[in-house]
C-alpha positions in Angstrom: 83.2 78.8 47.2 85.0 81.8 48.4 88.8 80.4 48.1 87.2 79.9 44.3 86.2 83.6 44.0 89.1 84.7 45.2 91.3 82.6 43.5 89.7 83.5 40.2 89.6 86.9 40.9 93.8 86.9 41.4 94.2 85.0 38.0 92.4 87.6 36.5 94.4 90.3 38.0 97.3 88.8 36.9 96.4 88.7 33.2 95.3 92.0 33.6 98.7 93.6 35.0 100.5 91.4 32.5 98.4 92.7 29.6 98.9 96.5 30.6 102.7 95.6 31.0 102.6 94.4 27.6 101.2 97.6 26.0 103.9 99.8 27.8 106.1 100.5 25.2 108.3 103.7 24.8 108.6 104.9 21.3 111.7 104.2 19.4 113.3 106.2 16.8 116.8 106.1 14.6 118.3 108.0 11.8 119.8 105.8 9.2 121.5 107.3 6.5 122.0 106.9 3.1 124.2 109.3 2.1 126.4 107.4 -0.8 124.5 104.7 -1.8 122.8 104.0 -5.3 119.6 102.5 -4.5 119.3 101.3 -8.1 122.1 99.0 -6.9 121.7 95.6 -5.3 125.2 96.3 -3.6 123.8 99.4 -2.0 120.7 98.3 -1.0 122.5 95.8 0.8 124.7 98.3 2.4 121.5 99.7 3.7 120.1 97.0 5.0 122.7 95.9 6.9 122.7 99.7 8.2 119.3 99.3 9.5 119.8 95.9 11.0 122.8 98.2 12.9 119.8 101.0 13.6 117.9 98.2 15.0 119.7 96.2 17.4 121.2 99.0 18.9 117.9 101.5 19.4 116.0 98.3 20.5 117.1 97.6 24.3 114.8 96.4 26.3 114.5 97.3 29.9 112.1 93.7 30.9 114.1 90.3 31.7 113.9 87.1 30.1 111.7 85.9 27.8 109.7 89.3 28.2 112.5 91.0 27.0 113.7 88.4 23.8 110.3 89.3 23.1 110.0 93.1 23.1 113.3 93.4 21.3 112.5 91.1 18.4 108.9 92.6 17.8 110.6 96.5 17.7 113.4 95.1 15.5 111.1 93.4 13.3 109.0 96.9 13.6 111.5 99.1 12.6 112.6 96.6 9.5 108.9 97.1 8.1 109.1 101.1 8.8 112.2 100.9 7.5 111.2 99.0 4.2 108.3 101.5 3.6 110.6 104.3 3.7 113.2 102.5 1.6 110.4 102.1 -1.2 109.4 105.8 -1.3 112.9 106.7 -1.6 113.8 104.1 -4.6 111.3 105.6 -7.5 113.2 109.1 -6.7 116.2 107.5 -7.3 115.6 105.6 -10.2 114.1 109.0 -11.9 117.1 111.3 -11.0 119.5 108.7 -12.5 117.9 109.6 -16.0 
């Protein structure tokens, strides 16, 4: 009964550390500029994109190994795409009303 206990309380530890480790997460932040580009233009936004993609890869660097660390960098890439897109559509109705 003990070696039970005591086994079930070290799985549980485990999950625990792992789940703290998990939340761990230093704030990331990148300047991407768009000085140039028409974002009325499917050309430019592309430019853009592939700017942030840049942003992206570089500012994401994980510090973890493995499959931890595929993992972290794919979740703040895909993070900073969706920040990234939110941002992009604020600035596109400004643009499109100064072109007129």
């Amino acid at each position: 009964m003990n070696i039970r206990i005591i086994a079930l309380a070290a799985t549980a530890f485990a999950c625990l550390s792992s789940a703290a480790n998990a939340e761990v997460r230093e704030p990331v932040s990148v300047h991407v500029s768009y000085a140039g580009l028409d974002l009325t233009k499917i050309e430019h936004r592309r430019v853009l994109d592939a700017r942030i993609d840049r942003a992206a890869t570089t500012a994401c660097r994980s510090s973890a190994s493995g499959l931890r660390r595929y993992a972290d960098e794919n979740r703040c890439r895909a993070e900073m795409r969706r920040d990234a897109q939110v941002q992009v559509a604020q600035l596109q109705p400004v643009a499109v009303a100064s072109v007129k």
